[in-house]
C-alpha positions in Angstrom: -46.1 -30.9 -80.5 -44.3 -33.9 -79.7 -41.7 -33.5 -77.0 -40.5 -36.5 -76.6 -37.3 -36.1 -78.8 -36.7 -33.0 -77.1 -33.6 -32.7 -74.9 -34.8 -31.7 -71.4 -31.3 -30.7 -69.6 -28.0 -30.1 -70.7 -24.3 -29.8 -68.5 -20.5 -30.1 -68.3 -18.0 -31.7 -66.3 -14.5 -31.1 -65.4 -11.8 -33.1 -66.9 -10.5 -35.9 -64.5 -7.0 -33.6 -65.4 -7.8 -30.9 -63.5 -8.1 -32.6 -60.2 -4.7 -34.0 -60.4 -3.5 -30.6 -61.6 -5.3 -29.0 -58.8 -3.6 -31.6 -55.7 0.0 -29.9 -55.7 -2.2 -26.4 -55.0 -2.3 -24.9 -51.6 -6.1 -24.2 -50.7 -5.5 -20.2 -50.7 -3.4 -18.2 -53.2 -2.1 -15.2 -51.5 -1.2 -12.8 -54.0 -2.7 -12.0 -57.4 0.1 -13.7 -58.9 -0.4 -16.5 -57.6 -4.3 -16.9 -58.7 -3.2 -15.5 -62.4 -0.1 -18.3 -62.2 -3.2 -21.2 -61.4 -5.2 -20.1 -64.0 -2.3 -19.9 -66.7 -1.4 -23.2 -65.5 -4.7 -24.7 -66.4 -5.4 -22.9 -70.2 -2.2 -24.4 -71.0 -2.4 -28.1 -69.8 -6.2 -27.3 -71.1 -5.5 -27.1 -74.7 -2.3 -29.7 -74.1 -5.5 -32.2 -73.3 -7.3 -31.5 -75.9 -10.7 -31.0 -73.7 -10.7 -27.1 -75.1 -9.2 -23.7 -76.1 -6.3 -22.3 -73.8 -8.5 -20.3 -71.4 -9.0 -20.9 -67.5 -11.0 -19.5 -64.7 -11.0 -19.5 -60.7 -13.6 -18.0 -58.2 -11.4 -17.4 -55.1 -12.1 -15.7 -52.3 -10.9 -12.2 -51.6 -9.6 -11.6 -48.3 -8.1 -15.4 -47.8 -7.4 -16.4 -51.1 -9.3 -19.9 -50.4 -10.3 -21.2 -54.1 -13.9 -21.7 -54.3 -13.7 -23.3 -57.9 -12.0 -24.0 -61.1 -13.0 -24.1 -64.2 -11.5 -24.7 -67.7 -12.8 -24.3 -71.2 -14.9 -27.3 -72.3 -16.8 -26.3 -75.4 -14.7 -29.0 -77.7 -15.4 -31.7 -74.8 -18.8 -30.1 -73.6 -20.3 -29.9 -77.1 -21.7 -26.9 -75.6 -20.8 -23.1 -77.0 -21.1 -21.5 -73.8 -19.4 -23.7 -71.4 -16.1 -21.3 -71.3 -13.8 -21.1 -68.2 -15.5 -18.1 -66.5 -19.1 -19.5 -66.6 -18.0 -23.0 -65.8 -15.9 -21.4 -62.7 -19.2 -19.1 -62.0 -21.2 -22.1 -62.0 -18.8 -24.4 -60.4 -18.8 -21.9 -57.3 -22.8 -21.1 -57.3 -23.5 -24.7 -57.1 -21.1 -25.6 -54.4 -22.0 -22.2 -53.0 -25.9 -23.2 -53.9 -26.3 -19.1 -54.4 -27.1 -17.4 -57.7 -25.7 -14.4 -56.2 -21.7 -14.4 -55.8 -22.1 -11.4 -54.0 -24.9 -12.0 -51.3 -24.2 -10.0 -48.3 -24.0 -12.9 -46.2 -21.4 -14.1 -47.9 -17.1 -13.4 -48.3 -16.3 -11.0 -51.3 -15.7 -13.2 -54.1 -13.4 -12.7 -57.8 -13.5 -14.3 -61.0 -9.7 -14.7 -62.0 -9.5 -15.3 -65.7 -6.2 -15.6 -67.7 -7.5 -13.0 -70.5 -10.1 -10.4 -70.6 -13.7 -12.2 -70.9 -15.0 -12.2 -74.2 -18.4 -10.6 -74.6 -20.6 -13.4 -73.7 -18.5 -13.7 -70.5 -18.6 -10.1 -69.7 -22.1 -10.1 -69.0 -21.8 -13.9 -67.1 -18.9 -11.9 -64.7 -20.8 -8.9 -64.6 -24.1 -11.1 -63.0 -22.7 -13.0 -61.3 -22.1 -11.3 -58.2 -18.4 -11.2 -58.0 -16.8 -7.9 -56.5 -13.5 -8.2 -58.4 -12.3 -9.6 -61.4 -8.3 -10.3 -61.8 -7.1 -10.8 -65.2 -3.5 -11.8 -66.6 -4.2 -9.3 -69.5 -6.5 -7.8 -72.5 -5.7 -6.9 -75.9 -5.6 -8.1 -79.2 -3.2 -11.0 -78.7 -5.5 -13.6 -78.1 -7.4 -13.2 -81.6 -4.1 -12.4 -83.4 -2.3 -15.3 -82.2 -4.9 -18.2 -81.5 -7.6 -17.2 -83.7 -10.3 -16.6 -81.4 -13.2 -14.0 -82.1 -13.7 -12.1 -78.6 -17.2 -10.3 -80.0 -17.9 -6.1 -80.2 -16.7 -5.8 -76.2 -17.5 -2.3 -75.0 -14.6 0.3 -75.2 -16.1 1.4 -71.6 -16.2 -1.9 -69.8 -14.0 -1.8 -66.7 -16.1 1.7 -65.7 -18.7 -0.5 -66.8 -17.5 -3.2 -64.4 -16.8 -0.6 -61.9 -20.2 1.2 -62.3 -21.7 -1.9 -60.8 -18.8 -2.0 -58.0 -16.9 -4.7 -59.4 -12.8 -4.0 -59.2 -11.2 -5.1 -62.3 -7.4 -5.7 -61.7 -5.3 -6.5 -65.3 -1.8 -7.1 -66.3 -0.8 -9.8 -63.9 1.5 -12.4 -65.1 0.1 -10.9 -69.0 3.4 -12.4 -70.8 3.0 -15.9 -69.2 -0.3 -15.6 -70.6 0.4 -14.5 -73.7 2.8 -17.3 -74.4 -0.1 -20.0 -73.7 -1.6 -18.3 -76.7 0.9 -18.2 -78.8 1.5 -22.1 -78.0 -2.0 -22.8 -78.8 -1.6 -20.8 -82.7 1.4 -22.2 -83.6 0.0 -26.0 -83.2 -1.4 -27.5 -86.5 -4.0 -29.2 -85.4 -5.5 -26.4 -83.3 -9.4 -25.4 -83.5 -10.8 -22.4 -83.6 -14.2 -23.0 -82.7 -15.6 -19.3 -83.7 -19.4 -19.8 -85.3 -19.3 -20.5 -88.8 -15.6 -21.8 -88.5 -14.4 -18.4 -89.3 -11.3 -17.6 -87.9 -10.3 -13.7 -85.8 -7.1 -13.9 -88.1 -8.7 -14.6 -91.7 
């Protein structure tokens, strides 16, 4: 075989957005409203700058709140299917971290915040990741219904899933801010829906 044409890596970069979105933050975020606030923050100027869909992702310590990363999603910037916000904040945070394992036992418990329930690829990213809790604004159907996205077959059972493996999943914070980022993101005519096959939740 000839490997030559053969790509040999692959990766993602953050937006040069996110930073200046990021330097009115204080370094810890408190309260879980807070953390689901950030991350709402960040799907919507996400899809507002065109580098994705309208999702967003933090790893944050915790006890102290201190963010360990952010991540948006990148797959229309990336080129790259998987680069959504959770495994780009999960990666983000294992390479500052330089740990695999989010939940070492060396190390502060850590939480993915996400503003929506992970869709399934990103259930099992959260689930291996290490992280002992995972915050999300919400879960339902809202965001296929109003932005289009197909979420995959997600287990009936995953939070006792999630919790079977002792991570905490905490939902319904801030779920209406959330849900208005979606409906934003629908409603705008040039939106893409970047399902396989082009194939929309909603047709």
């Amino acid at each position: 075989m000839d490997t030559s044409s053969l790509a040999t890596s692959f990766g993602a970069r953050l937006p040069d957005w996110v930073a200046d979105e990021l330097a009115d933050v204080p370094g810890t975020l408190a309260t879980d409203e807070d953390r689901a606030r950030l991350a709402n923050r960040l799907a919507r100027r996400n899809h507002r700058e065109d580098t994705g869909g309208p999702f967003a992702a933090l790893v944050v310590e915790s006890k102290t709140g201190a963010v360990v990363s952010a991540g948006v999603n990148l797959v229309l910037s990336s080129g790259l299917s998987s680069t959504h916000a959770e495994v780009v904040a999960l990666s983000l945070a294992q390479t500052r971290l330089n740990a695999w394992d989010l939940g070492a036992p060396d190390g502060p418990d850590l939480e993915l915040v996400v503003n929506w329930r992970p869709c399934v690829m990103c259930y099992g990213a959260a689930m291996w990741s290490g992280v002992r809790r995972l915050l999300i604004a919400g879960d339902g159907p809202e965001v296929e219904d109003l932005a289009g996205f197909d979420e995959g077959p997600m287990r009936e059972d995953w939070v006792e899933q999630f919790a079977d493996r002792g991570i905490e999943v905490v939902r319904d914070v801030l779920r209406e801010e959330a849900v208005e980022v979606f409906r934003e993101y629908g409603a705008r005519d040039d939106a893409v829906v970047y399902n396989a096959r082009g194939a929309s939740a909603r047709d």
